[in-house]
Structures are given as structure tokens and as C-alpha cells.
C-alpha positions in Angstrom: 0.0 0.0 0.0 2.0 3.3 -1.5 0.9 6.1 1.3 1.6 10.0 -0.3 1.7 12.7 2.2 1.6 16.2 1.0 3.4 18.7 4.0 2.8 22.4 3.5 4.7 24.5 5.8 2.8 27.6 7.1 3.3 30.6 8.9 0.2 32.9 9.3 -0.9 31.7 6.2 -5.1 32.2 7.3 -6.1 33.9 4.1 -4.3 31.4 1.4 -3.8 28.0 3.2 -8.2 27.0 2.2 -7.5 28.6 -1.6 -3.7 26.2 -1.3 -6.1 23.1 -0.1 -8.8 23.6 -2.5 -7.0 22.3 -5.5 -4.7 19.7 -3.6 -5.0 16.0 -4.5 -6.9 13.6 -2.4 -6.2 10.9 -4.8 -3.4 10.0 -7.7 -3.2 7.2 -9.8 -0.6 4.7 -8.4 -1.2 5.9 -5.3 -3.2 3.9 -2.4 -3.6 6.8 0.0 -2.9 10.4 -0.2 -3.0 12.8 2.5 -2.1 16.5 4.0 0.4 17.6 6.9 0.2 21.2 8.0 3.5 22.4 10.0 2.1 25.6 12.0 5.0 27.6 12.5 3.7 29.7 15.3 1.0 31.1 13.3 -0.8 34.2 15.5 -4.0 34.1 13.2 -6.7 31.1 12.4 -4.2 28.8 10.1 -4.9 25.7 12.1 -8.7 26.5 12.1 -8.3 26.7 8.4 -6.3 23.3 8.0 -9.1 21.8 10.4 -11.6 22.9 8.3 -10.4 21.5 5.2 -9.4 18.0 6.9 -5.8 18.4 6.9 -4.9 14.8 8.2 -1.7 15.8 10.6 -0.9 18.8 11.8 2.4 19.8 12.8 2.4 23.1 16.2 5.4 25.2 17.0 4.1 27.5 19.3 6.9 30.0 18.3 7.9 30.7 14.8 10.9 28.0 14.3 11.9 29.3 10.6 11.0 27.8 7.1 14.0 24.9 7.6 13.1 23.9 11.1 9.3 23.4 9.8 10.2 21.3 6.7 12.6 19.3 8.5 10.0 18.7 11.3 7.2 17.9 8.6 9.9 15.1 6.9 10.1 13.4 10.2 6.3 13.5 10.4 5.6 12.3 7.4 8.1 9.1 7.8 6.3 8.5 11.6 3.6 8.5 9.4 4.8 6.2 7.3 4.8 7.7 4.2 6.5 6.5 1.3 6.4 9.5 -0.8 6.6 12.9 0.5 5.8 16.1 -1.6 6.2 19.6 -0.3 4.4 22.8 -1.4 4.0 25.8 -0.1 0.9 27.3 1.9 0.3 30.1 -0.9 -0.5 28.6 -3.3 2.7 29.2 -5.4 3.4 25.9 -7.2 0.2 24.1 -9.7 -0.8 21.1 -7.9 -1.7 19.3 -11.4 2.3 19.0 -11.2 2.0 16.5 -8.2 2.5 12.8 -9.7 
């Protein structure tokens, strides 16, 4: 069973993390499960609200801001507890197409 895990990294991202999720994957061809992982990097505003709201399957709290390499780092070791066997990272604003995920 191939398990895909998607990791965004977000700092105060409330007003572009539900647009981000919108358009992510929630199934790929070749893949048996795909889900989300949130790292909150000591977001001040509603971020985790958002990712709740949209079913984000793990989420990731700093409760201070850690940095953008501190986060992703922290979101790779979730993703493998997780036991993912593919990992794809994007970023909360929606700056990369999501068609481009395998």
C-alpha cells in the first residue's frame, strides 16, 4: 500500500492555506492513499482553524515561529512517523500548480 503525504509549511498563512487546499489532490493514480500535513509555524492568526476545516490529516504546532527549515525538517520526520513513502512539499500560498504532483 503506496501512502503520499503532502506537507505544506505555514506561517500565518489564514487567508491562502483554504485557496492552497482547494486544488490539492486527495487521490493519484498509483497511489493507495494520499494525505495532508500542515506544519504551523507559530502562526498568530486562524491557520490551524483553516487546515481543520479543510481535513488536513496531521498537523504539525510550533508554538513559536521556528523558521521555514526547522518546519520542513520537522514535517519530513512526520511524514516518515507517518509512514509515508512518498513525500511532496508545497507551499501554503499557493505558489506551485498542484496538477504537477505525480
Amino acid at each position: 500500500m503506496t501512502k503520499l503525504i503532502i506537507q505544506i509549511p505555514c506561517y500565518n498563512e489564514e487567508n491562502s492555506l483554504g485557496i492552497t487546499l482547494s486544488v490539492l489532490p486527495r487521490q493519484l493514480r498509483g497511489v493507495d492513499t494520499v494525505e495532508w500535513l500542515i506544519i504551523n509555524d507559530g502562526s498568530t492568526d486562524r491557520t490551524v482553524d483553516v487546515a481543520r476545516s479543510y481535513g488536513v490529516d496531521h498537523i504539525v504546532n510550533f508554538k513559536h515561529n521556528q523558521g521555514l527549515a526547522k518546519a520542513f525538517m520537522a514535517g519530513i520526520e512526520a511524514c516518515l512517523k507517518a509512514n509515508a513513502d512518498i513525500i511532496v512539499n508545497t507551499d501554503a500560498d499557493n505558489q506551485y500548480c498542484a496538477d504537477d504532483i505525480p
